[in-house]
C-alpha positions as CSV (number, residue, x, y, z in Angstrom):
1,X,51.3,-8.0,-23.7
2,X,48.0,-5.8,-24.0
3,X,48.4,-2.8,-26.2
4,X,46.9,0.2,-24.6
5,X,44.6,2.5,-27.2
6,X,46.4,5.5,-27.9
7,X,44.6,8.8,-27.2
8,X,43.3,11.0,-29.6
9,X,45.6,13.4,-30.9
10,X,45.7,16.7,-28.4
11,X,43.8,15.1,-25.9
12,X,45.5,14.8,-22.5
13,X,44.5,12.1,-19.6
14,X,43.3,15.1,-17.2
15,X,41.4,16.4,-20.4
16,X,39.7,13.0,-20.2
17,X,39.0,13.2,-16.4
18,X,37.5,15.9,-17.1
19,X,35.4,15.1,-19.3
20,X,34.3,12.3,-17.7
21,X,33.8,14.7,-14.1
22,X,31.8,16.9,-16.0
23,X,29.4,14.6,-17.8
24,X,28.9,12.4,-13.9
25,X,27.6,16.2,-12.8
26,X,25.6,16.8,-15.4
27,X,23.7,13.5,-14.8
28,X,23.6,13.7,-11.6
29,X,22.2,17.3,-11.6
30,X,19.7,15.9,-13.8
31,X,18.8,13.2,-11.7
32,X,18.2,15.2,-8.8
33,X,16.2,18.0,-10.9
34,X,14.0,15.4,-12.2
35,X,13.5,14.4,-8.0
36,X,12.4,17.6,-7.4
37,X,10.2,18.6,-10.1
38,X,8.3,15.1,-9.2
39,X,8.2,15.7,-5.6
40,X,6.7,19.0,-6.1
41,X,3.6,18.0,-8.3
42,X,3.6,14.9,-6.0
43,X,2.0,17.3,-3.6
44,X,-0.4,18.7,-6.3
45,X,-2.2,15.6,-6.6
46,X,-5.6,17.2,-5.9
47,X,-5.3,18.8,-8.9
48,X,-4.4,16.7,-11.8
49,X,-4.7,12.6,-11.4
50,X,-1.2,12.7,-13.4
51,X,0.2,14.3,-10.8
52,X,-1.1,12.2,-8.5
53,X,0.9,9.1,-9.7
54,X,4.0,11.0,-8.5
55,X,3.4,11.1,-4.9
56,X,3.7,7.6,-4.4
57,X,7.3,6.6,-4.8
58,X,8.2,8.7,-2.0
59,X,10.5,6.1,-0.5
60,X,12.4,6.2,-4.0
61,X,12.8,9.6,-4.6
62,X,14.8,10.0,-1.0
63,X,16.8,7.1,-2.3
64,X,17.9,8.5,-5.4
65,X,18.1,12.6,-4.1
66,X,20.6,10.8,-1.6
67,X,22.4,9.1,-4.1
68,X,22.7,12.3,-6.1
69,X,23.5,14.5,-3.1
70,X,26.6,11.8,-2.3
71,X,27.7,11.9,-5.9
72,X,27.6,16.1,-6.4
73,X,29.6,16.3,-2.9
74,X,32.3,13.7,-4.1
75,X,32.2,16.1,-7.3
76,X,32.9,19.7,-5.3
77,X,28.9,20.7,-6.2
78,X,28.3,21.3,-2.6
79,X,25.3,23.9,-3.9
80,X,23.6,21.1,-5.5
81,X,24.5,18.5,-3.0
82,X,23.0,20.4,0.1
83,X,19.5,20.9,-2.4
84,X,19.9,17.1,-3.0
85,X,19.9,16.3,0.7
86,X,16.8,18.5,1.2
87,X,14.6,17.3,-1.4
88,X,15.8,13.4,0.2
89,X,14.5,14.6,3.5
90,X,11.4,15.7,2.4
91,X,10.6,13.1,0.8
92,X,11.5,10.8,4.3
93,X,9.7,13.3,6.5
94,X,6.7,11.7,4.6
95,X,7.4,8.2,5.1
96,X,9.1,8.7,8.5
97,X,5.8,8.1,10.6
98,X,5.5,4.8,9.3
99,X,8.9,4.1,10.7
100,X,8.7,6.2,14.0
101,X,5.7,5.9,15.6
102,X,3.7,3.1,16.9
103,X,0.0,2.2,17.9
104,X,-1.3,2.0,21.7
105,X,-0.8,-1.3,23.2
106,X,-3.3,-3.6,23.4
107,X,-6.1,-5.0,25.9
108,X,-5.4,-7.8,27.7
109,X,-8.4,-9.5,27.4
110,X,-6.5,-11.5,24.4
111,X,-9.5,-10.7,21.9
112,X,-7.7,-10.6,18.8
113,X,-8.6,-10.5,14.7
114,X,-7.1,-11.5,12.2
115,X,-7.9,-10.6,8.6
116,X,-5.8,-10.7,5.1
117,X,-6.8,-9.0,2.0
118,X,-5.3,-10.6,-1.4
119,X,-6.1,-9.6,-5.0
120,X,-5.5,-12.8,-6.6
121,X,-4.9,-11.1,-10.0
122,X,-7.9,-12.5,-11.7
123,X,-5.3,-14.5,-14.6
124,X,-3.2,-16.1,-11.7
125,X,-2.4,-19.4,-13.0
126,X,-1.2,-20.5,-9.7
127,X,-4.7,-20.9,-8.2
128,X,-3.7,-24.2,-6.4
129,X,-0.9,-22.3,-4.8
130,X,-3.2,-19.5,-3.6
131,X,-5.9,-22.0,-2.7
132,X,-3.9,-24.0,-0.4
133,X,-2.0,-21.0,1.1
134,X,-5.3,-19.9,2.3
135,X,-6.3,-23.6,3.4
136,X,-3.3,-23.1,6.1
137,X,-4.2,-19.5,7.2
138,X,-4.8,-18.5,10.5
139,X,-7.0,-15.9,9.8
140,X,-10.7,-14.6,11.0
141,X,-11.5,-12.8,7.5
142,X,-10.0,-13.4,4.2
143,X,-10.7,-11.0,1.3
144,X,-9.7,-12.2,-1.9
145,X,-10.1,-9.7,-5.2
146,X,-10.3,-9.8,-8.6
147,X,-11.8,-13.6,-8.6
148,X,-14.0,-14.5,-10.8
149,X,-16.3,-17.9,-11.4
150,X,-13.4,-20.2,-12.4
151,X,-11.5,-19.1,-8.7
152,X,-15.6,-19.1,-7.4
153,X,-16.1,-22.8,-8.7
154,X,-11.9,-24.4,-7.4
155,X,-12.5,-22.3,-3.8
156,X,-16.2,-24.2,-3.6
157,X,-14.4,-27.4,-4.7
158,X,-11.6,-27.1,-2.9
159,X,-13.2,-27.7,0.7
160,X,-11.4,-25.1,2.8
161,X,-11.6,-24.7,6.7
162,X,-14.1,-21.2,6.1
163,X,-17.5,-20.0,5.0
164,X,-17.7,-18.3,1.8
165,X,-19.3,-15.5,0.7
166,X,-19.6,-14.4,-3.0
167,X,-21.3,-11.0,-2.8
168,X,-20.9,-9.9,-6.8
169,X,-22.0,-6.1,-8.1
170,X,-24.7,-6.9,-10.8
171,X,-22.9,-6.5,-14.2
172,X,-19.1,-7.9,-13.0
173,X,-17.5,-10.5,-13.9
174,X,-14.9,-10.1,-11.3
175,X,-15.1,-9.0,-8.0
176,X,-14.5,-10.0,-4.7
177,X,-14.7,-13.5,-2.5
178,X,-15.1,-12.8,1.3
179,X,-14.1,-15.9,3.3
180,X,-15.1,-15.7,7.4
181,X,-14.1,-18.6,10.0
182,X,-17.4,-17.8,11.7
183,X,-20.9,-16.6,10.5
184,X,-20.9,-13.0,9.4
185,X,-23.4,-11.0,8.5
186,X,-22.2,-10.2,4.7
187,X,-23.4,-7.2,1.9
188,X,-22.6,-5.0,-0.7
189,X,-22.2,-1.4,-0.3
190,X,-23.0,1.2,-2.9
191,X,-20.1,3.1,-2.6
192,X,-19.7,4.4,-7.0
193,X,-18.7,2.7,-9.9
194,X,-17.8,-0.5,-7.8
195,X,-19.4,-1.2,-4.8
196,X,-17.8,-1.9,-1.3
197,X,-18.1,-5.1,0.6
198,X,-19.5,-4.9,4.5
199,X,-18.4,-8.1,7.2
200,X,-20.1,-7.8,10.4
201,X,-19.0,-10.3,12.9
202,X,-18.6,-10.8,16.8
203,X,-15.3,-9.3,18.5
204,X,-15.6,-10.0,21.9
205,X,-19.1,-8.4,23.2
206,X,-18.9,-6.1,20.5
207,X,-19.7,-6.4,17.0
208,X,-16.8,-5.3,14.6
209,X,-17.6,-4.0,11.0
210,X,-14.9,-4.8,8.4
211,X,-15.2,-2.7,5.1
212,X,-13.7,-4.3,1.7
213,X,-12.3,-2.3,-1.1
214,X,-11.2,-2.7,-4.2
215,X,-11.3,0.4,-6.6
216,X,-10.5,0.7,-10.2
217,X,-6.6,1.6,-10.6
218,X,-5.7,5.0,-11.3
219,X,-4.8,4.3,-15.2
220,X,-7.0,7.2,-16.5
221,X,-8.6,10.5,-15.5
222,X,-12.3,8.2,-15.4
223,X,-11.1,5.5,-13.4
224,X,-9.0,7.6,-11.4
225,X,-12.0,10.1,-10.4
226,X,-13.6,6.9,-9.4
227,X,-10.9,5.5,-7.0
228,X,-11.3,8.9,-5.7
229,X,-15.4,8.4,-5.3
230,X,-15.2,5.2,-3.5
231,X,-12.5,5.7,-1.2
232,X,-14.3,9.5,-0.1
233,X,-17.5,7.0,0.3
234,X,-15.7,4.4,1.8
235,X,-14.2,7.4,4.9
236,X,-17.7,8.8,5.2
237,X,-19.2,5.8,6.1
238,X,-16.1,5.0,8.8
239,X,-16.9,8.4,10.3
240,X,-21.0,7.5,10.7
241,X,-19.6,3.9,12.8
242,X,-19.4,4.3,16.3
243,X,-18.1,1.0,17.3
244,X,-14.9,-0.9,16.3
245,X,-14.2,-0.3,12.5
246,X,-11.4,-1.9,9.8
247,X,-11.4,-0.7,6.4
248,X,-9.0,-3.2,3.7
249,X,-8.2,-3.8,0.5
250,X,-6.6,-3.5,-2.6
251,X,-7.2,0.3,-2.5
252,X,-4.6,1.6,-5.7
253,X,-3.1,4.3,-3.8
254,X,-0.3,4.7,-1.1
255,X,-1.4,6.5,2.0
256,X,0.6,9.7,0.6
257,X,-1.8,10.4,-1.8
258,X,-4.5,13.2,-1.9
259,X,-7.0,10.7,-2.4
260,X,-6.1,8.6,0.4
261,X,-6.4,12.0,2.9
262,X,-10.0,11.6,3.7
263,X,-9.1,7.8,4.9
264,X,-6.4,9.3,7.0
265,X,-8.7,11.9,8.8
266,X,-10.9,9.0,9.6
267,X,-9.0,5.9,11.0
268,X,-5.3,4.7,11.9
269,X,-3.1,3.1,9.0
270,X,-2.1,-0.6,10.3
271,X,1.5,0.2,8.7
272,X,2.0,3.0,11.3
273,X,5.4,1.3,13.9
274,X,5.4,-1.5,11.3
275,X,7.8,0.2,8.5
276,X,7.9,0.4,4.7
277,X,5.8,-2.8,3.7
278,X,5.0,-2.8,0.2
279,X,2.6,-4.9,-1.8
280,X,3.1,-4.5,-5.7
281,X,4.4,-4.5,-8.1
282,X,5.4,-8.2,-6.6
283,X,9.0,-9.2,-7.3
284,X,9.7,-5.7,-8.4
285,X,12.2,-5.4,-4.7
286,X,12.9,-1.6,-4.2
287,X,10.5,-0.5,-6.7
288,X,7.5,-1.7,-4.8
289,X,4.6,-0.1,-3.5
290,X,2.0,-0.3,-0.4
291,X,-1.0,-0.3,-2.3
292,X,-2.9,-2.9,0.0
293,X,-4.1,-1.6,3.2
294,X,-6.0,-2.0,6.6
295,X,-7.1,0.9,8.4
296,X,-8.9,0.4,11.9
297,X,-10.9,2.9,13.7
298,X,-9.0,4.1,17.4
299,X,-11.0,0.9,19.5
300,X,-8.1,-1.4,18.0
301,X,-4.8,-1.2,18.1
302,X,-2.4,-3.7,15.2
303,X,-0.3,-5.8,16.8
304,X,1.1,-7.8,13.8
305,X,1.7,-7.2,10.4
306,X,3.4,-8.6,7.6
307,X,2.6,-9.3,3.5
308,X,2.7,-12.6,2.3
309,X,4.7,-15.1,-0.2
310,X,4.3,-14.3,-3.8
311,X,2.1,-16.8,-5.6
312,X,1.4,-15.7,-8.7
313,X,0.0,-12.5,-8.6
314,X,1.2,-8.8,-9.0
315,X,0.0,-8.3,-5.6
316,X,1.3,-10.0,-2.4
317,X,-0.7,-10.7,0.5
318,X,-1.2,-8.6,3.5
319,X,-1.8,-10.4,6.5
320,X,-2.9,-7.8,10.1
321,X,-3.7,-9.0,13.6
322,X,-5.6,-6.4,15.5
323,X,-7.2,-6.5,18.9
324,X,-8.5,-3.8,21.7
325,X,-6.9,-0.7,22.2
326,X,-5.8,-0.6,26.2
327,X,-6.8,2.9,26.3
328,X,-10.2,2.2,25.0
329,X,-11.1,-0.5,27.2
330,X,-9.3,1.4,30.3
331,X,-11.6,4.4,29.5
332,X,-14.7,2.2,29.2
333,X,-13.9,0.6,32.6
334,X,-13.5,4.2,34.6
């Protein structure tokens, strides 16, 4: 038979409930003070880049204030719970339009695009996965970043169904590959520290223009201030395009931060009616960020959307069908 550890002396069970009570309130008051204080200078972002890197786990913190505001009601705090509950809608009300509104329907002329944007993580050492991943894709345009002459030299050698493109900034060593099913008119775009890659290709008897980014990650105040440069450069070159636009790529931001504001004045997020589809860290499950993007200007319409398989990298894939906006084409026609 199990002998059962005697109490201290002078201290009651209900002393140790107690105890116990008091110290799950404390944490969980803590928990949801830390939620707040980050969702607050979250929305300062403008003004420090630190703060910046708090706006982005938006889907988290409503997790976790939700969590906390469950826990303090079980516990009597109903103060604390009801402040809990408010700071986990706040933090939905940001990510809700993902969720709850859609994109106009499309034309049915059956013109259609497909293009997926991949940062290979230039020390992949699954490059045979990645290469023959992208031999079965159905896709129109495939940007590939952070490649550098080793992925250059296996893509040439491995024969794939597309044309290649290998537009490098002078002075990189990585940068990006840009692979097109059909000629494209293909350049680099000074757009800061790292330029911005241009794809101009036939969509039915238009011409579309497809913008590639890939800006340095937000790691310092420098690099951070240059994300910033690029994606402003990157939103007022989508605003001088008159015809059908798409801006991709690895952009290091989520669509709630203040640098990814003047993208949002410009074009329509491809995520909007398809949900919370995050990119990196891969593997990482409900930590996970959409950091990868496609942005179209309002002559297309997405009408799939999904990320693809992990192979290797700290990204996954994202992989967006767009076509003709209905209401586009129906105005052009009146």
């Amino acid at each position: 038979m199990r002998s059962v550890r005697p109490l201290p002396d002078g201290t009651q069970p209900s002393s140790r409930r107690g105890f116990l009570r008091e110290g799950a309130t404390g944490f969980l008051l803590i928990l949801a003070a830390g939620v707040g204080v980050m969702t607050a200078f979250g929305f300062a972002g403008g003004l420090w880049w630190v703060f910046d890197l708090l706006s982005h786990p938006r889907l988290q913190y409503a997790g976790v204030a939700g969590l906390a505001a469950i826990g303090l009601a079980l516990l009597g705090k109903r103060g604390a719970a009801v402040t809990a509950v408010v700071l986990a809608l706040v933090n939905t009300a940001v990510v809700a339009p993902f969720f709850l509104f859609g994109q106009e329907p499309a034309a049915a002329d059956g013109s259609e695009l497909t293009v997926v944007s991949f940062n290979v993580q230039v020390r992949n050492p699954d490059r045979e996965a990645v290469i023959e991943w992208v031999r079965n894709l159905d896709a129109d345009v495939v940007f590939l970043w952070e490649t550098s002459q080793l992925w250059r030299d296996e893509f040439v050698a491995a024969d794939l169904p597309f044309l290649m493109e290998d537009p490098l900034q002078e002075g990189m060593t990585i940068g990006g590959l840009v692979l097109t099913r059909e000629p494209a008119g293909v350049r680099l775009l000074e757009t800061g520290d790292r330029s911005s890659i241009e794809v101009k290709l036939p969509f039915g008897n238009e011409e579309v223009t497809i913008v590639g980014a890939h800006p340095f990650p937000p790691n310092s105040a420098t690099h951070t201030a240059s994300r910033d440069f690029q994606l402003s450069a990157v939103a007022e070159l989508a605003a001088g395009i008159e015809g059908p636009l798409i801006v991709t790529g690895d952009l290091n931001t989520t669509p709630w931060s203040a640098a990814f504001q003047s993208l949002n004045d410009e074009l329509v997020n491809s995520m909007s009616g398809f949900g919370w589809q995050p990119t990196y860290p891969a593997g990482a499950g409900l930590l996970m960020l959409p950091i990868d993007h496609l942005l179209h200007s309002s002559h297309l319409t997405t009408v799939e959307r999904s990320t693809g398989p992990d192979l290797g990298s700290d990204h996954l894939p994202l992989i967006v069908t767009v076509a003709r906006s209905a209401e586009l084409v129906a105005g052009a026609d009146r």
